[in-house]
VOGU-3710 file (C-alpha; in Angstrom, 3 decimals, decimal comma):
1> xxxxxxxxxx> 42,890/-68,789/-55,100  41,547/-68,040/-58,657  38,568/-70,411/-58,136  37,232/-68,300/-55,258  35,922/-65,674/-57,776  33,804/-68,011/-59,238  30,297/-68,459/-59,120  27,955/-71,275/-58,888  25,056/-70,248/-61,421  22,432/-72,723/-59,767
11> xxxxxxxxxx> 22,632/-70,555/-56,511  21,969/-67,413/-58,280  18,678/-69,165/-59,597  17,950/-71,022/-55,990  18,497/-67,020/-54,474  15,971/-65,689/-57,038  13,813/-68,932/-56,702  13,595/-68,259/-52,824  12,968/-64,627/-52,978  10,150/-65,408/-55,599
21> xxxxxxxxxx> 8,669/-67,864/-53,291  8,290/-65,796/-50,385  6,675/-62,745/-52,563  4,344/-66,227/-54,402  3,091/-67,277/-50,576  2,298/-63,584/-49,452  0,563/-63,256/-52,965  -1,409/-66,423/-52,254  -2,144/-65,256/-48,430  -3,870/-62,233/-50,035
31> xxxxxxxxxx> -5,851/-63,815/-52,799  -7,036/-66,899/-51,003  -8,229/-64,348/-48,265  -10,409/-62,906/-50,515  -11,969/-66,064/-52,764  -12,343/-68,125/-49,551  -14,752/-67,168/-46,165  -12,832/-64,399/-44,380  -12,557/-66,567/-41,436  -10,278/-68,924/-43,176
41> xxxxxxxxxx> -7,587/-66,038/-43,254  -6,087/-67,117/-40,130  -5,494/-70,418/-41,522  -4,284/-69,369/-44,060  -1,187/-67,394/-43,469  -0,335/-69,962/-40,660  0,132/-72,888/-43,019  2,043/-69,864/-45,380  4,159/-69,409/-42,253  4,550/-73,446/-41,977
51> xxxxxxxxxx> 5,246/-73,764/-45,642  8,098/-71,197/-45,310  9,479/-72,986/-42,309  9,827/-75,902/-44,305  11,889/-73,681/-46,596  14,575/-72,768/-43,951  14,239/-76,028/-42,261  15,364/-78,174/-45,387  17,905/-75,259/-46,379  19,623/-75,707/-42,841
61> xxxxxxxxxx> 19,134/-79,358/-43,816  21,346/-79,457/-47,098  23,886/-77,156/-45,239  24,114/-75,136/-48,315  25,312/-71,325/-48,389  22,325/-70,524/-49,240  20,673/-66,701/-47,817  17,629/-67,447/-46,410  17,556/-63,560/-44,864  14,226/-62,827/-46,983
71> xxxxxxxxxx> 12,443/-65,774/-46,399  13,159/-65,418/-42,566  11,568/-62,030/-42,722  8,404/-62,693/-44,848  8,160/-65,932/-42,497  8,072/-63,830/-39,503  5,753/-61,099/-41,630  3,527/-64,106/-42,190  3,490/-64,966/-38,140  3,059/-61,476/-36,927
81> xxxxxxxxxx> -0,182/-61,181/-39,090  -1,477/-64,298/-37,891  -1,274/-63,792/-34,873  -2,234/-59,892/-34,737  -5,397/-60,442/-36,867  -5,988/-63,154/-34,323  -6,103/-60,110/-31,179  -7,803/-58,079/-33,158  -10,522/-60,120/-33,482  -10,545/-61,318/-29,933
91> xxxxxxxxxx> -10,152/-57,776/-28,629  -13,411/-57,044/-30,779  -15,353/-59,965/-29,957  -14,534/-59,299/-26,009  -15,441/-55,312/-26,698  -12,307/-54,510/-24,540  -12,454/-50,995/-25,807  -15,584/-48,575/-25,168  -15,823/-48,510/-28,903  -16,314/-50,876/-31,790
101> xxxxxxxxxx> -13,536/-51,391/-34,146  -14,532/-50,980/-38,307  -14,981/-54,515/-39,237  -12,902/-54,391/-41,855  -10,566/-55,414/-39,974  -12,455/-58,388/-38,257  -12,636/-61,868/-40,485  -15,838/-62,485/-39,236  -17,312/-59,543/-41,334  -17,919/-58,684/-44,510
111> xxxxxxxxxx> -16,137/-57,396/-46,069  -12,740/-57,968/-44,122  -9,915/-56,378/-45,852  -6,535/-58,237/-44,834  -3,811/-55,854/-47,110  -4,884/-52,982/-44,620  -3,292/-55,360/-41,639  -0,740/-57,218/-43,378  1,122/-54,282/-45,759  2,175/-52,386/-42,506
121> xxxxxxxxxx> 2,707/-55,248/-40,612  5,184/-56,664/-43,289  6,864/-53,036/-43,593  7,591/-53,423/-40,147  9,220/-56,467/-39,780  10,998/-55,955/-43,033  12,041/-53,008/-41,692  13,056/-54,428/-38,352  15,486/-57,369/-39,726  16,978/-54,762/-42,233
131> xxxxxxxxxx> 18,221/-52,696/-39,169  19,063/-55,919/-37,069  20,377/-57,892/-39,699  23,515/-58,088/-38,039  22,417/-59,334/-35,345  20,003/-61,907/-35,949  20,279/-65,519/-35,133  20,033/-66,518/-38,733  22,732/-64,577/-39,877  25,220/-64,895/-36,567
141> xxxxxxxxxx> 25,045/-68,815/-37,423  25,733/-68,058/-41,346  28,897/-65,926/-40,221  29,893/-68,730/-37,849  29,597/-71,898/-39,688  30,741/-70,235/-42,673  32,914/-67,079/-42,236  31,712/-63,521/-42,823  30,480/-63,134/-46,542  33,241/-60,526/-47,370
151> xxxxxxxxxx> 36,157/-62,859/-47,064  34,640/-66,264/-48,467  34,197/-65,730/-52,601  32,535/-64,328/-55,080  29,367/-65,936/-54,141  29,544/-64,592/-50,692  29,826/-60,711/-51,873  27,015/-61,005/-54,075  24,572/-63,011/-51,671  25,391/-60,362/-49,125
161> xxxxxxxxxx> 24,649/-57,449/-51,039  21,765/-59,173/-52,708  19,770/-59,679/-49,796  20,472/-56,405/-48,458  18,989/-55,196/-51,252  16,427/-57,609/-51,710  15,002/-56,406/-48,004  15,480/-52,326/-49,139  13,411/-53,118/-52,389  11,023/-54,772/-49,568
171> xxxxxxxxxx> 10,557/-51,932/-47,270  9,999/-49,768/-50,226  7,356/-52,081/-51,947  5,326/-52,529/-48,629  5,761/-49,022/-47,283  4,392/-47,597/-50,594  1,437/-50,523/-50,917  0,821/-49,571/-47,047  0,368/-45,491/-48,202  -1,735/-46,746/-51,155
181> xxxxxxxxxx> -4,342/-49,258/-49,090  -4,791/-46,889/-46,267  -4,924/-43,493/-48,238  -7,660/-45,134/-50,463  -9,152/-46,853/-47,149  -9,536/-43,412/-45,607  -10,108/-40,851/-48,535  -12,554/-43,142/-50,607  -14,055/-46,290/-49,441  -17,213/-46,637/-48,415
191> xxxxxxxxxx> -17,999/-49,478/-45,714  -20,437/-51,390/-47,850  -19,881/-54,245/-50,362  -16,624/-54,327/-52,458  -16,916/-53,005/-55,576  -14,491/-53,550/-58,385  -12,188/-50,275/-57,878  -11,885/-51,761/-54,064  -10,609/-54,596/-55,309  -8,663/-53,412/-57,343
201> xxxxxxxxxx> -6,511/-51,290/-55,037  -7,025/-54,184/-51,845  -6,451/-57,115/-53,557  -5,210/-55,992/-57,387  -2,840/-53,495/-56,102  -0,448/-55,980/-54,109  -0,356/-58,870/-56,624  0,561/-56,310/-59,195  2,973/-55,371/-57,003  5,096/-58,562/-56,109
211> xxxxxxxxxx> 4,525/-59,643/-60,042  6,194/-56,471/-60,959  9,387/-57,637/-58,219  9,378/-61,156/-59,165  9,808/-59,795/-63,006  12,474/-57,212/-62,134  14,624/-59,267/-60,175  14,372/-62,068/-62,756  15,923/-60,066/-65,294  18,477/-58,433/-62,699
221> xxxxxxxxxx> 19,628/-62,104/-61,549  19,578/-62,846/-65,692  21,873/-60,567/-66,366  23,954/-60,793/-63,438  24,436/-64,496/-64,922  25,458/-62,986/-68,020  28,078/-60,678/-66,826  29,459/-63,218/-64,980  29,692/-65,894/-67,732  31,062/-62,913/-69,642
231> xxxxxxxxxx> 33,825/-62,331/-67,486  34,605/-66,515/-67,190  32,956/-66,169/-63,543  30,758/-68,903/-63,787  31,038/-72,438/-62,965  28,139/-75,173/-63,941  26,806/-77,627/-61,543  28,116/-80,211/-64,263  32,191/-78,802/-64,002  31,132/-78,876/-59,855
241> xxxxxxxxxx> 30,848/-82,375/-60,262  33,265/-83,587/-62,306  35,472/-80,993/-60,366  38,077/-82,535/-57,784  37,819/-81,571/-54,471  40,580/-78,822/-53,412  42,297/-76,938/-50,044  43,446/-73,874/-50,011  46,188/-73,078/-47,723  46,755/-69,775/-46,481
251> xxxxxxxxxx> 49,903/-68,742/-44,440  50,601/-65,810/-42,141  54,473/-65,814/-41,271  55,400/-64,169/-38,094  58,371/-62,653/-36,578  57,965/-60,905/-33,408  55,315/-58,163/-33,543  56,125/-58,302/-37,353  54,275/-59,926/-39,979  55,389/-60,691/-44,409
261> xxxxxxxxxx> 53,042/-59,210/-45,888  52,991/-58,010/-50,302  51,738/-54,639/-50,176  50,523/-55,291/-54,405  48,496/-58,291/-53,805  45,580/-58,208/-56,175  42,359/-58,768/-54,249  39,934/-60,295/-57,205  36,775/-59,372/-54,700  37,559/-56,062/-54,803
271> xxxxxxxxxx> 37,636/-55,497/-58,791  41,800/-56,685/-59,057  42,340/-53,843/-56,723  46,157/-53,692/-55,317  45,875/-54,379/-51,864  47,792/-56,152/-48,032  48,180/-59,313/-48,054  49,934/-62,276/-47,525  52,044/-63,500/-50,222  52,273/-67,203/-48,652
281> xxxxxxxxxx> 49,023/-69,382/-50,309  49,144/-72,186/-52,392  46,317/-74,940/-53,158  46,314/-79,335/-53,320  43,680/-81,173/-55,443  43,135/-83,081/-52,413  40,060/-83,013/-49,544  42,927/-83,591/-46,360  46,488/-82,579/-46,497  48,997/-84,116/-43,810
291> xxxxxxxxxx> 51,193/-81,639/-41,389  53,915/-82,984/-42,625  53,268/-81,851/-46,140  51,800/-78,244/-44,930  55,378/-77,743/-43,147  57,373/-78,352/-46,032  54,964/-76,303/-48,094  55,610/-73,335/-46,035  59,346/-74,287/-45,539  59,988/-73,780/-49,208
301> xxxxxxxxxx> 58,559/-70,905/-49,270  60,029/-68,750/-46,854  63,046/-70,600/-47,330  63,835/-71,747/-43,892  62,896/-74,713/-41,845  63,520/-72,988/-38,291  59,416/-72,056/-38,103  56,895/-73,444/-35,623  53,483/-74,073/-37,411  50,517/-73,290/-35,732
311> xxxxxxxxxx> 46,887/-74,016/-37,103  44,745/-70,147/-36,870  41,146/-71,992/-38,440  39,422/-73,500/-41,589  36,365/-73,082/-43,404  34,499/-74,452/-46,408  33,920/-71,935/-49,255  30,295/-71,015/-50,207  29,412/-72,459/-53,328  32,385/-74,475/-53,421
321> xxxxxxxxxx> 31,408/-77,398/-50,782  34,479/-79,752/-52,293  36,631/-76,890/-51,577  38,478/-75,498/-48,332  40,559/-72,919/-46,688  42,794/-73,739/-43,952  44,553/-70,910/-42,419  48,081/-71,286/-40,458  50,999/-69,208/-38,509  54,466/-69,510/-38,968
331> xxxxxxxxxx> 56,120/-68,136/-36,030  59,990/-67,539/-36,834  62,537/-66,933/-34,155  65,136/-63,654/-33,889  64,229/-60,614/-35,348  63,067/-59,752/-38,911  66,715/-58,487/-39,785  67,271/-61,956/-39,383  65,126/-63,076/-42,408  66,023/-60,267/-45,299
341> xxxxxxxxxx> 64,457/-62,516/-48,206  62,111/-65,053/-48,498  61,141/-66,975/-51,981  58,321/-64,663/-52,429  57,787/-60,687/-53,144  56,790/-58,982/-49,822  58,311/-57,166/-46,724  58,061/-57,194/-43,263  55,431/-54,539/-41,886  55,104/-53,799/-38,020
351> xxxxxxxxxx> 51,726/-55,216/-36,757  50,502/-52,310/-35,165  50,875/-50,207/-38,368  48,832/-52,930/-40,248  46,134/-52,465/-37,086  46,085/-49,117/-37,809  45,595/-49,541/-41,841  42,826/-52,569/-40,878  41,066/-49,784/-38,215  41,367/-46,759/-40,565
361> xxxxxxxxxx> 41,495/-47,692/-44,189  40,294/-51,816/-44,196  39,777/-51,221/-48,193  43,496/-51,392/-48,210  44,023/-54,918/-47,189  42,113/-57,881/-48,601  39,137/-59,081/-47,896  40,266/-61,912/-46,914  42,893/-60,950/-44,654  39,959/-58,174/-43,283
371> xxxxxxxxxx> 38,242/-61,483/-42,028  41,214/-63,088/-40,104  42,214/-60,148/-38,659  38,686/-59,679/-37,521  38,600/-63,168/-35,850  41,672/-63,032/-34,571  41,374/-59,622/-32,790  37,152/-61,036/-31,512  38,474/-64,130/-30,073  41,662/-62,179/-28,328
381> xxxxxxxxxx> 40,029/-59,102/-26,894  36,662/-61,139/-25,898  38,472/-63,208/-23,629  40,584/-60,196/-22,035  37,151/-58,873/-21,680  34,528/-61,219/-20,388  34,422/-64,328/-18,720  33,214/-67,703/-20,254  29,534/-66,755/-18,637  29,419/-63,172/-20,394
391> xxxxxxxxxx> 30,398/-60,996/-17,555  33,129/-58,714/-17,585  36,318/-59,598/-15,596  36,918/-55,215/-15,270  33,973/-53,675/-14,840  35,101/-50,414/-16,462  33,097/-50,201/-20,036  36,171/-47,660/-21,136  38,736/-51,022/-20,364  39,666/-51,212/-23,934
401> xxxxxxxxxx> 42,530/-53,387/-23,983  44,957/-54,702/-27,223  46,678/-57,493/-28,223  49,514/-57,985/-30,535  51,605/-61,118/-32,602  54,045/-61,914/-29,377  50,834/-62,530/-27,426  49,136/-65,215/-30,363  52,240/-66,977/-30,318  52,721/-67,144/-26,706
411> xxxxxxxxxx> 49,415/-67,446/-25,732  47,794/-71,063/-27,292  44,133/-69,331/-28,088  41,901/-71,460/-30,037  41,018/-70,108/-33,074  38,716/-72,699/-34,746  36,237/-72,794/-31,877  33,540/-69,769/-31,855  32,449/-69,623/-28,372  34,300/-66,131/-27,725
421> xxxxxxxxxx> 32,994/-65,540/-31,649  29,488/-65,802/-29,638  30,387/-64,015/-26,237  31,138/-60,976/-28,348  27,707/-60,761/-29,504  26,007/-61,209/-26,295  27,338/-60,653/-22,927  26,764/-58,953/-20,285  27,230/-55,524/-22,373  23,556/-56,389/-23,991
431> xxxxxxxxxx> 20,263/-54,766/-22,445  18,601/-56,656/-19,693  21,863/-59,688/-19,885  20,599/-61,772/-17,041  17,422/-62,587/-17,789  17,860/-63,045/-21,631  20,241/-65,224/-20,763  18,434/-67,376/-18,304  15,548/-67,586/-20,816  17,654/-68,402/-23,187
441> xxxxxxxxxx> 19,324/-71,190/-21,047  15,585/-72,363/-20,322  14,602/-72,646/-23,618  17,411/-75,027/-24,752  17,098/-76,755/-22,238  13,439/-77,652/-23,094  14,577/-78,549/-26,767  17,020/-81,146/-25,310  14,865/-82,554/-23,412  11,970/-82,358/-26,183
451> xxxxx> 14,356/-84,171/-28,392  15,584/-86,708/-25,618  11,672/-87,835/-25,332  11,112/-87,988/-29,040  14,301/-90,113/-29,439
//
């Protein structure tokens, strides 16, 4: 699976290209604020908030692996403002407080001063999707259609990490502008006209600011490029397209509660680190390969045709659309003494002790392997504990129950679908269940039948 650790280098410029976007439309929020009447500032950041929902609507378009993380948070930065300079200015106009608000902070004054509503309210929500990252919609769909990042390819790792740090670098940027706008706001400004050193640190301050990111992460993503095309790492969009389309098949061979596995696998995401894995993986040049073929692929590998051959799921690679990994069992029958040698390096290890290495020390098996264990084990111990409507069948919270490899081959679960996948992330575990999940239920129902009446 040596193409795996290679790296597209037009997604490293469409991640940096994104990223400098977003900071481009908050720049232009702020600076058309201030040339055009203050009134217009509403505006404004809603048609920034529309322009950036073009931006994730024709990325979930393409269907590329593209992380979007950032420009989901400065849309929803862009949104919040809107809308909370909006009540602001309502609450003013109605005089629903005994006292008057300073109005710099109403658009229909002069001077209005946006930065001192917008820099908190963007360290805010920056904030908030850093800490619920996880958890969000637009990464629970990444993870789904796609696979978690730590088990898909080079590309993956560094797109995760990337926008992690990407929203860090944003928290600090905003939560330092934020100190700077309202320290000077407080300490030294005077509530009359705007004189240069206001706008300065208003206006001056911010654009200085996101010029300042926009150049640091250019030469960050620049030399990332290089270091990869040092290290061979990086594959053209030209070689992508004159590049045949390949599947990678992965095996997991199965003998009771026991499972092959080469304990000096080199795991190239984790810098060639010796690590678990399965020995059994091969790739075809092709886009489809038939059962047939898969079974004697396996076959002469393990040396024995007396296997059953079960699908476990597939994915496309990030990066890599053309390519494919397609996972499989191979359930053999007797016991492991049965099976002393295979045509590959590895022994048999009991399942619970790797469980115990995956729980304790997951650095120790591959990435890879991290991420089918971690499907498996979600889709298995969902279903033992929730029904398919979210509610638990034992209404103990300390029912913890396990699962091991006599129970996958027994039991037919379906791996490739991710409706337990989604159960696991909300059930009836999650705050106030019912009722998210009824609104939730009522608002898809009004897309369908939004889109039934516009088809």
């Amino acid at each position: 699976m040596e193409d795996l650790k290679k790296v597209n280098s037009e997604r490293i410029y469409v991640f940096w290209k994104n990223f400098s976007l977003g900071l481009l439309v908050i720049m232009a929020m702020i600076g058309l604020s201030a040339i055009l009447p203050y009134f217009f500032s509403p505006f404004i950041s809603l048609i920034s908030a529309a322009i950036l929902y073009t931006i994730l609507y024709n990325n979930k378009l393409t269907h590329r692996s593209n992380c979007m993380l950032v420009i989901f948070a400065i849309f929803f930065c862009a949104v919040t403002y809107s809308f909370i300079s909006i009540i602001i200015n309502i609450v003013d106009i109605w005089q629903v407080f005994p006292f008057s608000l300073p109005r710099v902070f109403s658009f229909f004054n002069d001077p209005y001063i946006p930065t001192l509503i917008l820099d908190p309210i963007c360290f805010i929500v920056v904030t908030a999707v850093y800490f619920r990252r996880k958890k969000m919609s637009i990464c629970v769909n990444c993870k789904l259609s796609s696979g978690d990042y730590s088990g898909r390819s080079k590309l993956g790792s560094i797109l995760s990490s990337e926008s992690y740090l990407q929203l860090r670098n944003l928290m600090l940027l905003f939560g330092l502008l934020t100190l700077a706008v309202w320290c000077y706001y407080i300490f030294y400004f005077v509530d009359a006209e705007l004189n240069a050193r206001d706008y300065y640190v208003f206006i001056w301050l911010n654009v200085l600011g996101f010029i300042f990111d926009e150049i640091y992460f250019a030469f960050r993503y620049y030399n990332l490029y290089l270091d990869l095309r040092e290290n061979n790492e990086i594959i053209s969009q030209e070689e992508l397209n004159d590049m045949s389309a390949k599947t990678y098949l992965r095996f997991y061979v199965i003998c009771g509660n026991y499972m092959f596995i080469n304990t000096r696998m080199v795991d190239t995401l984790r810098g060639f680190k010796q690590v678990l894995d399965t020995p059994f993986y091969t790739k075809r040049s092709v886009t489809g390969i038939t059962i047939p073929e898969i079974s004697t692929l396996i076959e002469r590998m393990t040396g024995t045709d007396s296997g059953e051959l079960r699908f476990f799921y597939g994915r496309k690679n990030p990066g890599l659309e053309r390519h494919s990994t397609l996972r499989y069992f191979y359930f053999l029958k007797g016991k492991p003494e049965d099976y002393p040698e295979m045509n590959v390096e590895g022994e048999w290890m009991d399942f619970e002790m790797i469980k115990r290495i995956y729980s304790f020390q997951p650095g120790e098996i591959a990435s890879t392997m991290v991420t089918d264990i971690t499907r498996m084990a979600t889709i298995i111990l969902t279903q033992k504990i929730f029904n398919e409507e979210g509610f638990r069948k034992i209404k103990l919270k300390s029912y913890q129950p396990s699962f091991n490899l006599k129970e996958v081959e027994k039991n037919r679960y379906d791996f490739q679908e991710d409706k337990w996948i989604k159960i696991s992330m909300f059930n009836s575990d999650t705050k106030m269940y019912r009722f998210k999940r009824w609104w939730r239920g009522r608002k898809n129902r009004s897309q369908e039948k939004s889109t039934q009446e516009w088809l």
